[in-house]
C-alpha positions as CSV (number, residue, x, y, z in Angstrom):
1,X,107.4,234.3,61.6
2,X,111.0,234.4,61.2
3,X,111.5,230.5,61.5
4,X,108.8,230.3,58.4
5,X,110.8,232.9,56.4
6,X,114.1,230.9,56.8
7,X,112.2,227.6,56.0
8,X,110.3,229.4,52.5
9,X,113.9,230.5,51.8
10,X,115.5,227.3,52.2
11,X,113.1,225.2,49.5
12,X,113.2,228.0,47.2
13,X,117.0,228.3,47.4
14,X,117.5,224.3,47.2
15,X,115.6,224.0,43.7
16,X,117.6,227.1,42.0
17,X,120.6,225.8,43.2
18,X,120.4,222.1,41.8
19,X,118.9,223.8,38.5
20,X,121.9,226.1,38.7
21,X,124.8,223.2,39.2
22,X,123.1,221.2,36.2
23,X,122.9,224.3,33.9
24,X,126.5,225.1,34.7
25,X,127.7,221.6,34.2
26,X,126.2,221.1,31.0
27,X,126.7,224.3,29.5
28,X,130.7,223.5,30.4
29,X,130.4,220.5,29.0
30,X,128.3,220.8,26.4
31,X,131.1,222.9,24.2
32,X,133.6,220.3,24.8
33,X,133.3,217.8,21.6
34,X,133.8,213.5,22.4
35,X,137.2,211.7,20.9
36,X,134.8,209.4,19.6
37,X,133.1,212.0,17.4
38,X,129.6,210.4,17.8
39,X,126.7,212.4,18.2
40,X,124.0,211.9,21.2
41,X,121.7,210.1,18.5
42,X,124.7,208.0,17.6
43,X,125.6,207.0,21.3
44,X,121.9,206.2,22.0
45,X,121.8,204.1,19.0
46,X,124.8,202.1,19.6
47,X,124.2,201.6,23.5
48,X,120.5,200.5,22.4
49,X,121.2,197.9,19.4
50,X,124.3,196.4,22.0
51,X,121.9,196.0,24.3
52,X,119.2,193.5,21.9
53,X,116.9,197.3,22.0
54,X,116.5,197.9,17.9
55,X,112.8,198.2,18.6
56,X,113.3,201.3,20.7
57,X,113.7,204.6,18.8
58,X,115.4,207.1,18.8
59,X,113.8,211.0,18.5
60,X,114.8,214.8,18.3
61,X,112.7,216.8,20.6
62,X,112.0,220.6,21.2
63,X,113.8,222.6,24.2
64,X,116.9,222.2,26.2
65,X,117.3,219.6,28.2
66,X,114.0,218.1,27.4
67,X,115.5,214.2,27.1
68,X,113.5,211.8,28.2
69,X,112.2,208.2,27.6
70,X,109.1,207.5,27.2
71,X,108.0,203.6,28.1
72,X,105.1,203.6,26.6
73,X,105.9,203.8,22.9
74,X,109.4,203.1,23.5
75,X,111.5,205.9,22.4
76,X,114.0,207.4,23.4
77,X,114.0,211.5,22.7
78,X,117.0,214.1,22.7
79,X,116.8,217.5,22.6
80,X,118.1,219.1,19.5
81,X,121.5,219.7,20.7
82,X,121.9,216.9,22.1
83,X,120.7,214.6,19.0
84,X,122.8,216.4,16.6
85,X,126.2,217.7,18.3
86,X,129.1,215.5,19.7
87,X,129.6,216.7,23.0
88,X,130.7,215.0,26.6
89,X,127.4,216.2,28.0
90,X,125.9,215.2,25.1
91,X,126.7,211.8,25.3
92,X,126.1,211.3,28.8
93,X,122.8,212.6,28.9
94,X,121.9,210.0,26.0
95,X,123.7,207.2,27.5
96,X,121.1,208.3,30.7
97,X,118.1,208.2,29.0
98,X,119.2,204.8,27.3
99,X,120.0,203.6,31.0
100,X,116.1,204.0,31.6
101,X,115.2,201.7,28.6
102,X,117.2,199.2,29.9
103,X,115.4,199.6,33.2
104,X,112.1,199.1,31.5
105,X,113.3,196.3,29.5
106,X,114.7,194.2,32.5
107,X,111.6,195.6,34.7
108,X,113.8,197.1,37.0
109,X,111.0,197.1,40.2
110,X,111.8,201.0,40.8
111,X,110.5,201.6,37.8
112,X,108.1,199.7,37.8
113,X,106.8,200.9,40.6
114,X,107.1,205.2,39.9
115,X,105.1,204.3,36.7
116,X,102.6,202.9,38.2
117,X,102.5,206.0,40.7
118,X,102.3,208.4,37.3
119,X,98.4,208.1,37.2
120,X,97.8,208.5,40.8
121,X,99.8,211.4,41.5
122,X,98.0,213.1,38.4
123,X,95.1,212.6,40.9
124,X,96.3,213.7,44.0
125,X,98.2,216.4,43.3
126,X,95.3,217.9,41.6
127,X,93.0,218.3,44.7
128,X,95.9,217.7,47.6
129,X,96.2,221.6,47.8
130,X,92.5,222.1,48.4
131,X,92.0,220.0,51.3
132,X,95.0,221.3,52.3
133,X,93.7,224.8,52.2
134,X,90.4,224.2,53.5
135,X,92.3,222.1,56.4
136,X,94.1,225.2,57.1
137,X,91.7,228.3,56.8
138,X,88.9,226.3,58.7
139,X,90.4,225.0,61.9
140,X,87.2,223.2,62.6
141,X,87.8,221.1,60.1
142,X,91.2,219.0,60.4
143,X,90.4,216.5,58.9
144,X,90.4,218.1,55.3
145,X,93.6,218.9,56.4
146,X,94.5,215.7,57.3
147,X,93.1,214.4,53.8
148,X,94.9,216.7,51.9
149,X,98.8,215.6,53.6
150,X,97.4,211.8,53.0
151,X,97.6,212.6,48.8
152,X,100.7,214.7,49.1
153,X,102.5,211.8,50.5
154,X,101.8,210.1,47.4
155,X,103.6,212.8,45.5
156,X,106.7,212.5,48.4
157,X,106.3,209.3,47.6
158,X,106.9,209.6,44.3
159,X,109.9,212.0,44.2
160,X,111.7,209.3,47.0
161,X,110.9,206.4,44.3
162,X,112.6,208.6,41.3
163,X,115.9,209.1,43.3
164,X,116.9,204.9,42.9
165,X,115.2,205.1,39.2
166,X,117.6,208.1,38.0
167,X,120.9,207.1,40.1
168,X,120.8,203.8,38.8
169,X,120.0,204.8,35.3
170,X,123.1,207.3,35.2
171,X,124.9,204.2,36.2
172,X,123.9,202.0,34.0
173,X,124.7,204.7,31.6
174,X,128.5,205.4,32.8
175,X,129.1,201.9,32.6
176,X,128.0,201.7,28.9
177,X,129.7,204.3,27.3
178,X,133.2,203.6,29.3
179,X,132.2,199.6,28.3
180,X,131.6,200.4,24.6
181,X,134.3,203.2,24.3
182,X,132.2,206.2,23.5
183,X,134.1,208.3,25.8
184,X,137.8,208.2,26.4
185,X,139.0,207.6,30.2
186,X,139.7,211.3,30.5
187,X,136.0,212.5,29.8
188,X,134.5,209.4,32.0
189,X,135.1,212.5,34.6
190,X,133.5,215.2,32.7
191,X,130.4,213.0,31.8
192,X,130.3,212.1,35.7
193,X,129.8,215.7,36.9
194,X,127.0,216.3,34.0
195,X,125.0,213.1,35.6
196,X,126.0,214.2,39.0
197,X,124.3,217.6,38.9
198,X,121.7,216.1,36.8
199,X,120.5,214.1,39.6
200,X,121.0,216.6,42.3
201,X,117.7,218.5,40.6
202,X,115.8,215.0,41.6
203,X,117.6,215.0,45.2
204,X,116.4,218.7,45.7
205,X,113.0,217.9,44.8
206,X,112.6,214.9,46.6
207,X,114.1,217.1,49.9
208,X,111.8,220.3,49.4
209,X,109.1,218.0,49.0
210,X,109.6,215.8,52.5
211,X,110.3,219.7,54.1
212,X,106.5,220.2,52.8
213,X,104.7,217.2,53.9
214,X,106.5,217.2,57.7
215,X,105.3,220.8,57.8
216,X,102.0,219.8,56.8
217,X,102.1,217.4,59.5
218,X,103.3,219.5,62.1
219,X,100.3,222.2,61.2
220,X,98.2,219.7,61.8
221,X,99.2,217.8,65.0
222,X,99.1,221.8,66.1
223,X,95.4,222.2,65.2
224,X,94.3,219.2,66.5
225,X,96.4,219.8,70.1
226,X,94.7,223.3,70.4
227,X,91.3,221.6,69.8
């Protein structure tokens, strides 16, 4: 009992804390305006039209830290603070989400690949828990178990795939603002640290979710031992 209590309290802890580091970073960085004066909109547009993008737009969009791109009608959206202030954080959150329309218009394979995951993990992590349950609560039956750990993986899968996706787009994007001069060499730092904790949200998810699944699987190599 106590080794499960330490293990619930580890991928709890994990998750808060990378949500924690990127809140703190951005809301550091977030007050501190760019020498280049250009808003996140501004950035995005720039880094897009140098990059032969003018067909992909570039929204405002509700909530904090809601950025994202969306492949499918290729645009790229910014939270409101983001889209309308000048801020390091600002900028390098932009440039990131720019860095994942590049991706898609070079057809980086990671990309590739963890879109065409999107529709299948809609699947299996709607039914993954059930089997899992069942798998569990009825001992007789492993094999739900079994079933349910096979569509988890997909999600694992998933979350491993994203790690390349979103280091490399953060990349791409440090490269394009310190290229283009949309930050000055002493915020090249700052922006870092705002990408950096960024990330580590996708490196705690990926790790609470491999915890999960090699739990799963240690469950159920005990069930079917005892039988």
């Amino acid at each position: 009992m106590g080794g499960y209590l330490i293990y619930l309290a580890i991928i709890i802890i994990i998750p808060i804390w990378a949500q924690m580091k990127v809140k703190s970073a951005y809301t550091k960085y977030s007050k501190i305006p760019t020498s280049a004066g250009m808003s996140g909109a501004e950035v995005a547009r720039r880094i897009l039209d140098e990059n032969g993008l003018e067909n992909v737009a570039v929204k405002e969009t509700q909530g904090v830290l809601s950025d994202h791109y969306n492949p499918m009608n290729k645009t790229v959206y910014l939270s409101s603070s983001n889209y309308h202030h000048h801020s390091v954080a600002g900028a390098a959150v932009a440039a990131h989400e720019v860095g994942h329309a590049i991706q898609d218009k070079e057809g980086y394979a990671a990309l590739r690949f963890r879109h065409a995951l999107v529709p299948v993990v809609n699947i299996t992590s709607k039914f993954a828990w059930i089997f899992i349950m069942i798998g569990i609560l009825v001992t007789a039956l492993p094999n739900f178990l079994l079933i349910g750990i096979i569509l988890m993986a997909a999600g694992v899968i998933f979350q491993m795939v994203t790690l390349p996706v979103e280091f490399n787009a953060s990349s791409r994007a440090m490269d394009q603002i310190v290229s283009l001069g949309l930050i000055s060499n002493a915020e090249e730092r700052d922006a870092r640290k705002v990408l950096n904790a960024a990330a580590m949200t996708y490196v705690a998810a990926a790790a609470v979710a491999v915890l999960e699944l090699i739990r799963l699987i240690l469950i159920f190599t005990n069930i079917t031992r005892n039988d």
